[in-house]
Backbone bond lengths (Angstrom), bond angles and torsions (degrees), N, CA, C in turn:
res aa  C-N    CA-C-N  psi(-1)  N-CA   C-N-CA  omega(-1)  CA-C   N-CA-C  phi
1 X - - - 1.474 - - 1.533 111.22 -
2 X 1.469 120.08 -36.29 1.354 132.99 -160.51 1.317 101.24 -76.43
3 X 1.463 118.46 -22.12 1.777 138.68 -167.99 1.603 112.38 -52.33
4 X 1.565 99.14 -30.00 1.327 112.49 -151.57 1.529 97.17 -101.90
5 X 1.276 128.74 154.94 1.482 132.58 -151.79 1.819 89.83 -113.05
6 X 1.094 117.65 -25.18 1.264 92.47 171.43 1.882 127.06 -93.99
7 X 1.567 106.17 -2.68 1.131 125.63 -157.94 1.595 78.68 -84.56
8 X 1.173 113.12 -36.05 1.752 103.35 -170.23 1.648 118.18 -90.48
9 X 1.471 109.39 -12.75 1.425 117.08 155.83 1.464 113.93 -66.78
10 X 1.446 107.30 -47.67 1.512 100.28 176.26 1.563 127.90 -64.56
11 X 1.447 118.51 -39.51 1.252 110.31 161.09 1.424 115.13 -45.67
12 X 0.799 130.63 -83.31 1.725 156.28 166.11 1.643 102.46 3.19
13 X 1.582 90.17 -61.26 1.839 90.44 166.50 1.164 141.72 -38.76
14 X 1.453 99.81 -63.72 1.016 134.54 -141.85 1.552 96.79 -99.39
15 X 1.648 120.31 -18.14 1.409 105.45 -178.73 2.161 82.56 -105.80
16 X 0.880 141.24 -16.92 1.532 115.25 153.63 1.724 113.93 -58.00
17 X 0.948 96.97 -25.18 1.876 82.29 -179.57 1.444 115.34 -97.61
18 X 1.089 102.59 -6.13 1.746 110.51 157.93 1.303 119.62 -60.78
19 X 1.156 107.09 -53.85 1.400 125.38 -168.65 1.502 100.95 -69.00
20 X 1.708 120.80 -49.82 1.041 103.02 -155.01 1.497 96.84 -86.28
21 X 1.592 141.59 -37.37 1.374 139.02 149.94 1.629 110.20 -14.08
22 X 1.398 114.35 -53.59 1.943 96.45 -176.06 0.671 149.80 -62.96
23 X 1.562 96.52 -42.53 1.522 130.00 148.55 1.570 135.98 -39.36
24 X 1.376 105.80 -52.83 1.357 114.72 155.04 1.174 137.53 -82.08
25 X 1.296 116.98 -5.76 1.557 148.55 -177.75 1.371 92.21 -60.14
26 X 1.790 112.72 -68.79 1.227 109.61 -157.59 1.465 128.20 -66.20
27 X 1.368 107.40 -4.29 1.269 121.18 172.26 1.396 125.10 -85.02
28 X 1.360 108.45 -26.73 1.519 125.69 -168.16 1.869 94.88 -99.79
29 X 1.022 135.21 -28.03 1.597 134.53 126.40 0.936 114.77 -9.85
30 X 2.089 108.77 -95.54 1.433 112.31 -166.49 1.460 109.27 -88.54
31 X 1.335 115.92 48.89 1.849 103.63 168.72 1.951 80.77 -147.93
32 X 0.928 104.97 44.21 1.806 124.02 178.46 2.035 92.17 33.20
33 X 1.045 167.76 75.61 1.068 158.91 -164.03 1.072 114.97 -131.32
34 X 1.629 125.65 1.32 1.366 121.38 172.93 1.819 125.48 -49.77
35 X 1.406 116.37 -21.51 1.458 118.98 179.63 1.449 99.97 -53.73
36 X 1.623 80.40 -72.25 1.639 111.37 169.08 1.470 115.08 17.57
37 X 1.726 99.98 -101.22 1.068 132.68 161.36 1.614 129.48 -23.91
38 X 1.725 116.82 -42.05 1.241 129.09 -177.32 1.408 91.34 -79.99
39 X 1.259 129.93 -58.54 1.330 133.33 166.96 1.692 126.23 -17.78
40 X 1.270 103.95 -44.02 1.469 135.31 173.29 1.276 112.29 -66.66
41 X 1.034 97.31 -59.37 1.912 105.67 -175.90 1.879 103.37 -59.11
42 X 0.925 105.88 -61.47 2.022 108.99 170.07 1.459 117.96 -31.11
43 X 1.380 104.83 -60.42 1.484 134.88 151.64 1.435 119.07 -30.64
44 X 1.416 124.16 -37.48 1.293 142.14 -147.59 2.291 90.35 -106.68
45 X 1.362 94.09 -50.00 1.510 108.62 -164.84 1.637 100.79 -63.34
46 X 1.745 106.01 -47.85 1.706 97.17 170.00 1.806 128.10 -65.48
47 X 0.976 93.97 -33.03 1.544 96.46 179.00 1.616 109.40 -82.26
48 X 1.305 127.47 -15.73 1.639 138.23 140.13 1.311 111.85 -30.73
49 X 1.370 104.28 -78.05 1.813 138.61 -178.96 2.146 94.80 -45.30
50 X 1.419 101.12 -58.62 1.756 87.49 -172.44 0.834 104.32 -65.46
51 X 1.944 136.30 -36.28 1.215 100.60 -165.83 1.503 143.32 -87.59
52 X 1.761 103.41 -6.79 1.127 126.36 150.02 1.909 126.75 -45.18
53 X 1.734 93.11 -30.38 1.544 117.94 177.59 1.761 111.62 -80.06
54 X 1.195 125.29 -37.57 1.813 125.18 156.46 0.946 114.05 -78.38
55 X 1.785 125.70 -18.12 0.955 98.46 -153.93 2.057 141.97 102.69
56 X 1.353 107.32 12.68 1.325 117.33 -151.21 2.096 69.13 -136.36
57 X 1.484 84.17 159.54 1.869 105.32 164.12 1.484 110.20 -33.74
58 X 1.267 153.58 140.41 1.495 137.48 94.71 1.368 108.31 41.69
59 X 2.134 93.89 -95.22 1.844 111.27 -147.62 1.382 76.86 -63.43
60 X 1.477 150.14 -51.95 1.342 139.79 -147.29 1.308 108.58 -39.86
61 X 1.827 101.76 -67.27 1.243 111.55 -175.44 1.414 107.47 -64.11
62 X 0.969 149.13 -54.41 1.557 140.75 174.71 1.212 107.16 -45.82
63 X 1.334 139.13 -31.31 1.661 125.62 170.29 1.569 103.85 -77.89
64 X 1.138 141.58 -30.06 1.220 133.18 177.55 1.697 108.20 -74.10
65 X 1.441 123.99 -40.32 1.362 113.42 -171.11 1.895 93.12 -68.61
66 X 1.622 114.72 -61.90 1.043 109.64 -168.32 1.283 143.08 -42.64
67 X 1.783 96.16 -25.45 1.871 104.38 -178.10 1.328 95.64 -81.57
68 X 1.578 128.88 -56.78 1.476 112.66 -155.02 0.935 101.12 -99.46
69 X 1.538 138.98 66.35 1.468 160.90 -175.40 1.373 97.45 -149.66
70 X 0.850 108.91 -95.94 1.849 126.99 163.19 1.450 104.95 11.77
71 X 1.398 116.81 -73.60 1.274 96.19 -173.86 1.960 122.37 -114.98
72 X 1.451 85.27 31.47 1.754 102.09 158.44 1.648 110.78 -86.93
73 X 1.203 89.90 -42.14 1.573 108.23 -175.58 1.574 111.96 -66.65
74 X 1.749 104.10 -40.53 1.394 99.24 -170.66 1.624 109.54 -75.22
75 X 1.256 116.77 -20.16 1.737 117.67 -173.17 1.743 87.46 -79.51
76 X 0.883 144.15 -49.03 1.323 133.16 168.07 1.223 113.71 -23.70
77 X 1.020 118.08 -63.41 1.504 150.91 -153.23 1.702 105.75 -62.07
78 X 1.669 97.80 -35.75 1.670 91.72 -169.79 1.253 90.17 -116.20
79 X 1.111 135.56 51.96 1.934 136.94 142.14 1.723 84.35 -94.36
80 X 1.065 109.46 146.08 1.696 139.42 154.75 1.760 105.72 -57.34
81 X 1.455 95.24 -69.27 1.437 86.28 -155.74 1.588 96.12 -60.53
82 X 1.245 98.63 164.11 1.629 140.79 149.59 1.759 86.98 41.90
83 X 1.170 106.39 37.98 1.532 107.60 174.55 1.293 131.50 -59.29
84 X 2.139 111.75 -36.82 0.891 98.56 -165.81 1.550 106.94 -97.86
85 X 1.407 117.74 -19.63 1.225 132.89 133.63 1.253 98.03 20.03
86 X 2.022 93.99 -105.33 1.395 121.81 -147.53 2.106 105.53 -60.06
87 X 1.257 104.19 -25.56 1.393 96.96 -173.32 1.868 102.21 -90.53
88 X 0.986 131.48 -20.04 1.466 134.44 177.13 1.899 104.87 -67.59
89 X 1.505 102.74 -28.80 1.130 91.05 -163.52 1.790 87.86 -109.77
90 X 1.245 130.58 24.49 1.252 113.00 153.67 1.514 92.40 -90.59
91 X 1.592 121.13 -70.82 1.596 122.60 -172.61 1.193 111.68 -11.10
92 X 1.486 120.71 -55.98 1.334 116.90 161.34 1.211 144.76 -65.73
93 X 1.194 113.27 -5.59 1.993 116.36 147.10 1.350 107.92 -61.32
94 X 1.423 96.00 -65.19 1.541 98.99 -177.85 1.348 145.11 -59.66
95 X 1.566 105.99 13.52 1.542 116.01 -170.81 1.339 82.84 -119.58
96 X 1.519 138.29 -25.94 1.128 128.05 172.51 1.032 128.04 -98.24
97 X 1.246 130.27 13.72 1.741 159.76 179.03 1.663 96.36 -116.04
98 X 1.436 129.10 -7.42 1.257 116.66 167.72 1.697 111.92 -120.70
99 X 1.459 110.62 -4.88 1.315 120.80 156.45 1.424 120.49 -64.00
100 X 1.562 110.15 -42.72 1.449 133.40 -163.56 1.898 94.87 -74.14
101 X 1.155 102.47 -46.55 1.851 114.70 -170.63 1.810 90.09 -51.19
102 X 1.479 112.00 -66.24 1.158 103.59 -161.17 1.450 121.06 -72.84
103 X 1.130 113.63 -32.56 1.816 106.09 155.59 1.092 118.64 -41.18
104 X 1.369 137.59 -67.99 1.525 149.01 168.96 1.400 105.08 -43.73
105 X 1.393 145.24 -20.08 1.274 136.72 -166.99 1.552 99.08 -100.68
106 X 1.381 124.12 -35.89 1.464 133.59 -162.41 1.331 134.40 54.72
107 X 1.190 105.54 51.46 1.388 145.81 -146.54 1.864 95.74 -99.62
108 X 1.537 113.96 141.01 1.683 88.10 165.97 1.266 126.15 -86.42
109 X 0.905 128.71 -163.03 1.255 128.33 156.32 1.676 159.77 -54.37
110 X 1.513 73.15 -23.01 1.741 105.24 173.74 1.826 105.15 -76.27
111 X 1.807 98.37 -25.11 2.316 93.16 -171.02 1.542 74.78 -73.33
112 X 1.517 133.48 -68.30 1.684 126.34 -163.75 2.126 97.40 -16.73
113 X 1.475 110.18 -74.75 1.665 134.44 -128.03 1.901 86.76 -77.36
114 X 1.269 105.84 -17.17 1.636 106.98 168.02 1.558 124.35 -84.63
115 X 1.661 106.95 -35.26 1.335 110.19 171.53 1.129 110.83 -75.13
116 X 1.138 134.33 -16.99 1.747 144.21 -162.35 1.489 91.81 -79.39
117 X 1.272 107.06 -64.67 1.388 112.49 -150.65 1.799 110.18 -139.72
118 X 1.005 110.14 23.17 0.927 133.48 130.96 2.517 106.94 91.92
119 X 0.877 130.57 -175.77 1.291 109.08 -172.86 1.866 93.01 -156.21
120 X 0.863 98.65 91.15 1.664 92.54 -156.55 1.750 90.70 -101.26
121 X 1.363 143.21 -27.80 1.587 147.48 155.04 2.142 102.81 -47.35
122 X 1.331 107.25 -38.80 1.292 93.21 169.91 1.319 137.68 -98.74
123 X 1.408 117.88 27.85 1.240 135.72 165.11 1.733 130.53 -56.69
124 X 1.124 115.59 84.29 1.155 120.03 174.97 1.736 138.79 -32.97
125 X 0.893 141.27 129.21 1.703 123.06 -178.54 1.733 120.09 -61.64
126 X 1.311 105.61 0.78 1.691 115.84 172.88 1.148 80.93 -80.51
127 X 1.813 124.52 -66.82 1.741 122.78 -152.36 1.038 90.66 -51.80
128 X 1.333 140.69 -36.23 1.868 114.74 -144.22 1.617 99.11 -92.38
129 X 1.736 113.92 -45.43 1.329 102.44 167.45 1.488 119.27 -47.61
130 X 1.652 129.99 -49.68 1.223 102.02 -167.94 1.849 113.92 -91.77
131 X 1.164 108.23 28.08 1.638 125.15 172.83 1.738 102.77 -89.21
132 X 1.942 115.11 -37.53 1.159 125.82 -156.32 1.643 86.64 -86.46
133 X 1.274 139.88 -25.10 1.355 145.79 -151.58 1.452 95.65 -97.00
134 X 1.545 129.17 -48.35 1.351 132.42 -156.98 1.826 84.63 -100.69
135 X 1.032 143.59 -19.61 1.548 125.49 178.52 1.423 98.84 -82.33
136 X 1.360 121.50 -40.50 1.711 117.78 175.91 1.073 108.00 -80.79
137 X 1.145 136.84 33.65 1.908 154.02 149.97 1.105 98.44 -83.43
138 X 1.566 108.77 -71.40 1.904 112.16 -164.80 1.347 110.76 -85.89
139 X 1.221 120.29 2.84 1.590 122.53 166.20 1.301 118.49 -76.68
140 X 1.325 109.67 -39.29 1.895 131.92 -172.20 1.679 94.39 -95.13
141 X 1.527 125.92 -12.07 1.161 114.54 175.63 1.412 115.64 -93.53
142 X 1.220 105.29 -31.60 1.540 118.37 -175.24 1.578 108.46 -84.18
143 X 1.157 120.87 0.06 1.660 128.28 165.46 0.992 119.42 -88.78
144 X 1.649 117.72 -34.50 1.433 123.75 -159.21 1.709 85.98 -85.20
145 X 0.849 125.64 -42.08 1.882 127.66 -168.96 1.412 107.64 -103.16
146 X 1.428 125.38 10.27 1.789 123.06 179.78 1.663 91.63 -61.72
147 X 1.176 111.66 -75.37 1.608 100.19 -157.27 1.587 125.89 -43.52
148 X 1.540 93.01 -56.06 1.695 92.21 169.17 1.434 108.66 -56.23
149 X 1.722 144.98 -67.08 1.194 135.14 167.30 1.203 124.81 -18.08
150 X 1.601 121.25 -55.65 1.695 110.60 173.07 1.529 117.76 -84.05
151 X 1.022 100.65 9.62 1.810 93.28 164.79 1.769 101.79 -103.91
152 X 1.625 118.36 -26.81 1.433 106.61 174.86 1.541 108.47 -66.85
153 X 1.423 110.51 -41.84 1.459 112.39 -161.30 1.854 105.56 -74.18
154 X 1.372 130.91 -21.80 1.211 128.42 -147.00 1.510 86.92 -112.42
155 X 1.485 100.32 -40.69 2.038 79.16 -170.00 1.613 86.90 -157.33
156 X 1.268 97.05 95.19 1.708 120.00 -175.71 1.496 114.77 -61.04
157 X 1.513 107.66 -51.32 1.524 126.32 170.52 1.609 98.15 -35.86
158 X 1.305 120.00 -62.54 1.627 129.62 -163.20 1.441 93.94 -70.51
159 X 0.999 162.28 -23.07 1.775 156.64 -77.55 2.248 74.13 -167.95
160 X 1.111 110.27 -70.20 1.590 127.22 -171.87 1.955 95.67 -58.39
161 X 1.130 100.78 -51.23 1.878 92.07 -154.52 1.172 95.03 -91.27
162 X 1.673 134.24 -13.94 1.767 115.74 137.23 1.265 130.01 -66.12
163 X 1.241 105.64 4.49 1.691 110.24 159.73 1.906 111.16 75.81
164 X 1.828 97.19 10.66 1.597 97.85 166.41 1.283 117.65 -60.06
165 X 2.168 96.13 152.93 1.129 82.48 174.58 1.729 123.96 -127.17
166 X 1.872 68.84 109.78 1.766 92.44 -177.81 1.805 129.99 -44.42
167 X 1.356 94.39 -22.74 1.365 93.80 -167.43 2.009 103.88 -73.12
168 X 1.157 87.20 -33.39 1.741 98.17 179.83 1.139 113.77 -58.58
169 X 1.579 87.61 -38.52 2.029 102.91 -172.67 1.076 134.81 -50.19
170 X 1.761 92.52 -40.28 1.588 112.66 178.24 1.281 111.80 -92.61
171 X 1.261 116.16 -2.36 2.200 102.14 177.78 1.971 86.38 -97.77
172 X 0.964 112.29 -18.35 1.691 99.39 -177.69 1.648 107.79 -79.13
173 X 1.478 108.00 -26.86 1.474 124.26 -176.73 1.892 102.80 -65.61
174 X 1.301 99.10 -60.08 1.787 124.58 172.75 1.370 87.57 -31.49
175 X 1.618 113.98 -100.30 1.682 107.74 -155.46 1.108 121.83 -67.54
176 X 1.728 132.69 2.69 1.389 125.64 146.04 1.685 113.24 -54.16
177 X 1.438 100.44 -28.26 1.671 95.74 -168.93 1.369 108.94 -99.28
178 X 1.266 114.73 -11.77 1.999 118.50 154.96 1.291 113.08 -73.89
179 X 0.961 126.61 -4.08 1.321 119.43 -153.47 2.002 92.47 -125.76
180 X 1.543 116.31 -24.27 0.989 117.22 168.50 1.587 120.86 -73.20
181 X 1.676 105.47 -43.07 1.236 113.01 160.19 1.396 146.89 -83.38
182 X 1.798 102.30 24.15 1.283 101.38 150.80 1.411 119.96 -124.08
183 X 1.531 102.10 12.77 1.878 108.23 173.30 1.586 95.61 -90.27
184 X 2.033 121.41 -32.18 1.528 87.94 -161.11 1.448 108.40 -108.05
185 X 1.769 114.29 26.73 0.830 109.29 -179.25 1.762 118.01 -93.85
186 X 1.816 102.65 -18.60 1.823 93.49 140.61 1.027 139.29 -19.15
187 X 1.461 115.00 -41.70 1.419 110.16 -151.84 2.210 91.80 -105.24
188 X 1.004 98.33 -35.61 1.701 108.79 -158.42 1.378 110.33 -117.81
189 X 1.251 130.88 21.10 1.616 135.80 -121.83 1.447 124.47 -20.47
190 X 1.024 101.85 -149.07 1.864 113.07 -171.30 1.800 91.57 -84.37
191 X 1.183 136.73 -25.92 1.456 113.86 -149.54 1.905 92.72 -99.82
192 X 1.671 119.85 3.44 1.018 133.68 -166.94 1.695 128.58 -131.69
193 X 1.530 92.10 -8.78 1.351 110.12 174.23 1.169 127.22 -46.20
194 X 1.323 126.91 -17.70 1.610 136.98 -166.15 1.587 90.52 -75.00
195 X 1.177 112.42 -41.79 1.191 117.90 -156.64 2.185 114.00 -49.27
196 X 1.068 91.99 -58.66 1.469 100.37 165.29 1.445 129.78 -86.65
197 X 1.335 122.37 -4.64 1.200 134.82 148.59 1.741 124.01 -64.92
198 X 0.979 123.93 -23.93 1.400 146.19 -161.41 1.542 129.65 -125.02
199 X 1.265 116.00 -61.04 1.715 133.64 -138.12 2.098 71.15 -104.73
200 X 1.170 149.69 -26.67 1.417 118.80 -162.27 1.888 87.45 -120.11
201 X 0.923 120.49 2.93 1.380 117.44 149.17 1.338 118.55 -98.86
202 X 1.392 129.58 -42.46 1.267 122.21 159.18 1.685 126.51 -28.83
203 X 1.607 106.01 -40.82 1.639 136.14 -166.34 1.213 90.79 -72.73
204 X 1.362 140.55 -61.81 1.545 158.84 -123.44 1.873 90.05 -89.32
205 X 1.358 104.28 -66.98 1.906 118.66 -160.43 1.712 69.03 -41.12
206 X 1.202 152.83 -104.76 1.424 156.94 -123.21 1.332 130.29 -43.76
207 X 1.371 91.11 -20.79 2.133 118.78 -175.40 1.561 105.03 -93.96
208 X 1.912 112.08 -35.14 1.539 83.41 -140.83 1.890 63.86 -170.89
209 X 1.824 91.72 149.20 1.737 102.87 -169.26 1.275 102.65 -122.63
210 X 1.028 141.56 16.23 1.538 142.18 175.04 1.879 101.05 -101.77
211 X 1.477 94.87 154.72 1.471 94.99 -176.58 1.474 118.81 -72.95
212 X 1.927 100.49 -32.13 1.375 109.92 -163.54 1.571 97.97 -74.33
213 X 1.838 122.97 -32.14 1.179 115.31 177.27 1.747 117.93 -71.00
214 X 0.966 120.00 -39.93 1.443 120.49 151.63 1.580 134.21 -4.09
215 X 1.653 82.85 -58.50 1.697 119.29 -158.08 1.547 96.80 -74.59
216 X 1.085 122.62 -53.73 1.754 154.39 153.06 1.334 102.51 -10.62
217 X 1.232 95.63 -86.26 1.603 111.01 -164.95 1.444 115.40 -74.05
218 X 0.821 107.08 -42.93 1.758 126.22 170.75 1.991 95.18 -49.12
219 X 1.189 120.01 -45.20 1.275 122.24 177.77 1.697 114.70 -67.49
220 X 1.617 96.17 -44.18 1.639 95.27 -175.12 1.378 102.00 -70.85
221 X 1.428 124.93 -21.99 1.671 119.59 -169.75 2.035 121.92 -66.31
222 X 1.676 79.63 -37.12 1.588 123.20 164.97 1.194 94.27 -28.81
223 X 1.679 100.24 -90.26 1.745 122.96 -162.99 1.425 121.76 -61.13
224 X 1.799 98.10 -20.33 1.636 100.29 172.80 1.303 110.08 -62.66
225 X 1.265 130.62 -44.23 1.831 153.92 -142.66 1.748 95.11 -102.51
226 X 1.049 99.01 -43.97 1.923 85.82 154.39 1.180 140.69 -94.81
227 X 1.122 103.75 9.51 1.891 95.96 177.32 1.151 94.60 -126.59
228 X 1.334 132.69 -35.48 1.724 114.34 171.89 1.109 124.21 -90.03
229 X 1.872 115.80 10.24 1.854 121.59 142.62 1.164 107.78 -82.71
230 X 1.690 134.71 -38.39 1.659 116.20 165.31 1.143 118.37 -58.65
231 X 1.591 137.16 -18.65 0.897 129.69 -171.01 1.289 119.34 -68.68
232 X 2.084 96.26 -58.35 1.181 118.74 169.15 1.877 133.93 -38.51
233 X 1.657 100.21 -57.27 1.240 117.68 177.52 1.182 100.79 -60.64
234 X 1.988 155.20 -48.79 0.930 163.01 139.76 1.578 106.22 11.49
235 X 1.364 101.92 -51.95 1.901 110.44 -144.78 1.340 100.78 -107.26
236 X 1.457 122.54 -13.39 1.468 125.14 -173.19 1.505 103.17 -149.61
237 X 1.235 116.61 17.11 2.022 110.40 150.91 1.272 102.52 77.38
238 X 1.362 128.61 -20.83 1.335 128.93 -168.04 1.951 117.26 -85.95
239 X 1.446 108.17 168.75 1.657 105.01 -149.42 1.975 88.79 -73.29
240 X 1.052 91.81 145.66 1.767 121.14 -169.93 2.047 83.69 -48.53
241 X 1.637 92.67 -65.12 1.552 99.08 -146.14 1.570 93.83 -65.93
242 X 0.787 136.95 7.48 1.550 139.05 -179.67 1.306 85.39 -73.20
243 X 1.467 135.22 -74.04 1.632 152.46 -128.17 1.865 87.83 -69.44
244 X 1.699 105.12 -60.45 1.217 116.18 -176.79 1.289 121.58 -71.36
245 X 1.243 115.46 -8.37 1.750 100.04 165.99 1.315 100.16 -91.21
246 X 1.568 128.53 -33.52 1.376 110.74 171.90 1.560 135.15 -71.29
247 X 0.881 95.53 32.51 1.223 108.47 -155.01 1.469 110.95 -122.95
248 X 1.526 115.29 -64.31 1.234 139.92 145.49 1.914 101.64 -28.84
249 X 1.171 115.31 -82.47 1.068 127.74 -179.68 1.498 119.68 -17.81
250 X 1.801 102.91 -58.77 1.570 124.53 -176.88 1.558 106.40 -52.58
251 X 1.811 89.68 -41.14 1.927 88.83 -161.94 1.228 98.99 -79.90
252 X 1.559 147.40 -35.79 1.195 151.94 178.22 1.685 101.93 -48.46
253 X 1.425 114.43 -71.61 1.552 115.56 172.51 1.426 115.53 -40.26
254 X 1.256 119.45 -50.57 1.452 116.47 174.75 1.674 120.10 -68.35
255 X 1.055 112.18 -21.92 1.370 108.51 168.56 1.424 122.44 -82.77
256 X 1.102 118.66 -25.34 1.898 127.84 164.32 1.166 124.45 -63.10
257 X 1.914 102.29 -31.70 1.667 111.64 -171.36 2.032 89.43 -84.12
258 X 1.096 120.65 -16.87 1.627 120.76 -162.15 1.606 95.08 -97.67
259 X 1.356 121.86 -17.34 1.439 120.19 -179.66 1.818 97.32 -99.57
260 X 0.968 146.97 -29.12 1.684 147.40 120.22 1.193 112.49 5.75
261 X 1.542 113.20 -79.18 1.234 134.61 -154.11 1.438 101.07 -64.68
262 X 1.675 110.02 -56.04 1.492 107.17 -166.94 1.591 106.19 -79.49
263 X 1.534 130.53 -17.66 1.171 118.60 140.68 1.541 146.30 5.97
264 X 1.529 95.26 -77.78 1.424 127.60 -178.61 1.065 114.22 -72.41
């Protein structure tokens, strides 16, 4: 399997976007942000769609829609009212502002069925270097702001009456998490991204109550859901992110039925 030059780009990928998904996962967890995030990925598919439409990369255009989206979207995001409203009904510009891109680009159908869902076997060794460049962005970003971040995200009240400042916190938090969701949506695309943003930190809070253990496991859940969907998709032709959402899925279910158990 290893023989093959793209089989080893795809690992390569796909375990940087593990890593950087767990990590940030657990934040986008405990600061409730899963809409968020799906929101992002839609977000992620039009600015895909334009840049195929000028003419520029894909991830390009998906890092440009996602950052200065990101945190228009995210001040939206933290009004209460009519919140989910207001962000459902941007997603929906933006799924039709990335429909519109690819008509206008004349593109076939197959650039759509990659941004959707992503093409992680056709990953180039440029993509993976500049995937390895933008995950050691949000790795070195998410260090420099972890401490203040897990005291905003874990106990906000305390985060306010130390007089942090949250508001900064969260647009630096935002384009770590645009910037996450347009490296791991290579691998899983934009219409699936939640999936590793979410579902192996979701898994993690159930095992273990510390953030840094979280961060951990939430990573190994990552790397499980990608290498035994490359494996899988490898051996039976079928789409990668299929393997890894089921996958994700299994361990998420199994971790709810194990937080049940010890319940009782």
């Amino acid at each position: 399997m290893f023989s093959f030059e793209f089989m080893r780009n795809a690992y390569l990928a796909s375990t940087m976007i593990a890593i950087v998904c767990g990590f940030v996962g657990v934040f986008v967890v405990a600061r409730n942000m899963p809409f968020l995030t799906h929101t992002l990925s839609e977000i992620g598919f039009a600015g895909a769609a334009f840049g195929m439409f000028v003419g520029i990369s894909p991830l390009n255009g998906m890092l440009l829609f996602t950052i200065i989206s990101s945190v228009l979207v995210g001040r939206m995001s933290t009004k209460a009212a009519r919140r989910e409203d207001s962000i459902s009904a941007v997603s929906g510009l933006f799924i039709g502002l990335g429909v519109l891109f690819l008509a206008l680009s004349n593109k076939s159908a197959s650039y759509a069925t990659n941004i959707l869902f992503g093409s992680v076997v056709g990953i180039s060794i440029t993509d993976v270097y500049q995937m390895i460049i933008m995950a050691g962005i949000v790795l070195i970003g998410m260090l420099l702001i972890y401490r203040n971040l897990k005291f905003d995200s874990f106990d906000a009240l305390g985060a306010q009456g130390q007089q942090l400042a949250t508001g900064w916190l969260s647009v630096a938090f935002l384009v770590m998490l645009a910037l996450s969701v347009s490296v791991a949506a290579q691998v899983v695309g934009s219409l699936l991204i939640f999936i590793l943003l979410t579902l192996p930190a979701a898994s993690a809070k159930y095992f273990v109550h510390s953030v840094s253990g979280m961060a951990f496991l939430a990573i190994g859940f990552g790397l499980l859901g990608v290498w035994v969907g490359l494996y899988l998709g490898y051996l039976t032709n079928l789409p990668v992110s299929f393997f890894i959402a089921t996958i994700e899925a299994i361990i998420y279910f199994g971790a709810l039925g194990y937080s049940r158990y010890r319940a009782h």
